[in-house]
C-alpha positions as a Python dict, from the first residue, in 0.01 Angstrom:
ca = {
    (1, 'X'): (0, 0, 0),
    (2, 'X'): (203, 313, 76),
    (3, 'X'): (533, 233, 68),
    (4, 'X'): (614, 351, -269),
    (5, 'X'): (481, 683, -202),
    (6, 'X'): (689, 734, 95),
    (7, 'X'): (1029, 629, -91),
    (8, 'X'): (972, 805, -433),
    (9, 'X'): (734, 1085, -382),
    (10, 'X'): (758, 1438, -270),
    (11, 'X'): (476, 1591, -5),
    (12, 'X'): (194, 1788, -117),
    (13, 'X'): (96, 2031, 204),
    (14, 'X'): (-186, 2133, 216),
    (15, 'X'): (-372, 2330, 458),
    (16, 'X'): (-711, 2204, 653),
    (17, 'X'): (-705, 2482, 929),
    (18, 'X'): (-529, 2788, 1103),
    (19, 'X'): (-277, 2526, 1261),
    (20, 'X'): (-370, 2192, 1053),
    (21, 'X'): (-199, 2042, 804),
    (22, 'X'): (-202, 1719, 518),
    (23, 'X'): (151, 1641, 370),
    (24, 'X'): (35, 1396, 108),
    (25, 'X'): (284, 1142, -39),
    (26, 'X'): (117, 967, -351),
    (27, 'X'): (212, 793, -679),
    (28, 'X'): (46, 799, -1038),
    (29, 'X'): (-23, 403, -971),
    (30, 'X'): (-261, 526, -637),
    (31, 'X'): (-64, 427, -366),
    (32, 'X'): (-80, 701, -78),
    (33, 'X'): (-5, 784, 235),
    (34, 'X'): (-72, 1115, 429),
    (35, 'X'): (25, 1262, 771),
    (36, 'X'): (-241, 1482, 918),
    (37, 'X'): (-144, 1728, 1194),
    (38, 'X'): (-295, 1968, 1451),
    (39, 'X'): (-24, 2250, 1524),
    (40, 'X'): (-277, 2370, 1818),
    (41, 'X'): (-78, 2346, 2156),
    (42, 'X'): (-395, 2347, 2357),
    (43, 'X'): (-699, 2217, 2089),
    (44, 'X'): (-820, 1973, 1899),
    (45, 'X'): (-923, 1989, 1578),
    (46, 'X'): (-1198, 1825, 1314),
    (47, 'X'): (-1085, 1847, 975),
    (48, 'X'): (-1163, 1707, 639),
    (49, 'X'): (-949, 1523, 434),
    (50, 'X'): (-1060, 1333, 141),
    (51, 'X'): (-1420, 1391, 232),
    (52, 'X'): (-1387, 1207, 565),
    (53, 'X'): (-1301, 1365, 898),
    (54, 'X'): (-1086, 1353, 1157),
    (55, 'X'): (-1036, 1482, 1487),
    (56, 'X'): (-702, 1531, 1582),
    (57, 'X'): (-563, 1572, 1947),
    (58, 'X'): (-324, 1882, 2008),
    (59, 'X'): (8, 1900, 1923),
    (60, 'X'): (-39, 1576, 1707),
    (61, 'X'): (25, 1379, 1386),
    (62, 'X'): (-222, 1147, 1251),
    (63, 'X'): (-91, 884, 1000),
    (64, 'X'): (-257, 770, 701),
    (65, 'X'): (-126, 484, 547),
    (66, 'X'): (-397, 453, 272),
    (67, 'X'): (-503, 824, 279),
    (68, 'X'): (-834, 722, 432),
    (69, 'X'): (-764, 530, 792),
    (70, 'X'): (-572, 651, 1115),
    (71, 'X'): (-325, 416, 1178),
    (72, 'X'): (-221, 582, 1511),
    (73, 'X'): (-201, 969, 1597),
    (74, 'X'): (136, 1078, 1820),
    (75, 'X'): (-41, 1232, 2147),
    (76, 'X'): (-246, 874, 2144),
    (77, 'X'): (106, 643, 2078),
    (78, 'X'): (419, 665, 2200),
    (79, 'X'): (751, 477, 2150),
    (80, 'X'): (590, 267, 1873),
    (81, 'X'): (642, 110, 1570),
    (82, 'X'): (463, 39, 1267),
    (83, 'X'): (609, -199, 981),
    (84, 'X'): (485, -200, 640),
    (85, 'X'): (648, -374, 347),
    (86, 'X'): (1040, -273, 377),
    (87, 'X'): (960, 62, 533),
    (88, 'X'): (941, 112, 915),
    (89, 'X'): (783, 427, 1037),
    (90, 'X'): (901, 509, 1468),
    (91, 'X'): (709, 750, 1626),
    (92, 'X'): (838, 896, 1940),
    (93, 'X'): (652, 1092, 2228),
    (94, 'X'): (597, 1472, 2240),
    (95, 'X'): (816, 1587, 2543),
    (96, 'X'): (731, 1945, 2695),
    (97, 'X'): (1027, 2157, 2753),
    (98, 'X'): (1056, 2495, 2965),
    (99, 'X'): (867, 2769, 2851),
    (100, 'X'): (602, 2568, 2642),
    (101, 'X'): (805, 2456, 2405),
    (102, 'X'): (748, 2107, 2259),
    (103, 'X'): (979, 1855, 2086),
    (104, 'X'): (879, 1600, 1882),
    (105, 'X'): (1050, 1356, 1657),
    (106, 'X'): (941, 1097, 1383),
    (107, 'X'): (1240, 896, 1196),
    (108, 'X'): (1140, 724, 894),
    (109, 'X'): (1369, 429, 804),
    (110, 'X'): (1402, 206, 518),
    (111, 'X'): (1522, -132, 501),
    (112, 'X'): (1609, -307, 167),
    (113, 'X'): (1688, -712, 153),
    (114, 'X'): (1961, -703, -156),
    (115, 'X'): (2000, -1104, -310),
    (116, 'X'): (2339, -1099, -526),
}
C-alpha cells in the first residue's frame, strides 16, 4: 500500500495544467500514493496522470492511494476519514471566506503501536 511513501518520501510536483497539480509520494519498493488537485476556483478539470484520467471538481484534491484510483476528492467529501495501515489521512471541507477567498485544510496523522 501507500503508507510507506507517505512517512519516508518527499513529493514530486508535477504539473498537469495551468492550475493542476500531482504531488507524488513513492518508494524504490513501488508503493505510492499521489494527491491530484485542481487550483481552478470556478472549473473543473480532466487531466492525465499515469496514463489514466481524471476529472477533478474546482478548488479540489483528489487522493490516490495506489497512484491509479480516487479514493475520495475534497469538494465531493467532507469531514471524513480514511484509515490505512497506521496512517490516518482527515480531510476537512473547503469553507469560502469574504472576498473569494477559500480555506482548506488536510492533517495527516500517524499513529505507531510501540510493544516494549
Amino acid at each position: 500500500m501507500c503508507e510507506q511513501a507517505l512517512v519516508s518520501a518527499d513529493p514530486v510536483v508535477t504539473s498537469l495544467g495551468n492550475f493542476q497539480q500531482a504531488h507524488v509520494y513513492s518508494t524504490k519498493s513501488g508503493d505510492c500514493a499521489a494527491f491530484l488537485s485542481n487550483y481552478d476556483t470556478k472549473s473543473s478539470a480532466r487531466v492525465m496522470f499515469n496514463n489514466m484520467h481524471y476529472n477533478l471538481p474546482p478548488w479540489s484534491i483528489s487522493i490516490l492511494l495506489d497512484c491509479r484510483n480516487a479514493v475520495f476528492n475534497t469538494a465531493k467529501v467532507c469531514n471524513k476519514s480514511l484509515k490505512f495501515g497506521n496512517v490516518i489521512l482527515l480531510v476537512l471541507c473547503l469553507k469560502s471566506y469574504s472576498k473569494g477567498y477559500y480555506f482548506f485544510t488536510l492533517n495527516i496523522s500517524i499513529q505507531f503501536d510501540w510493544i516494549i
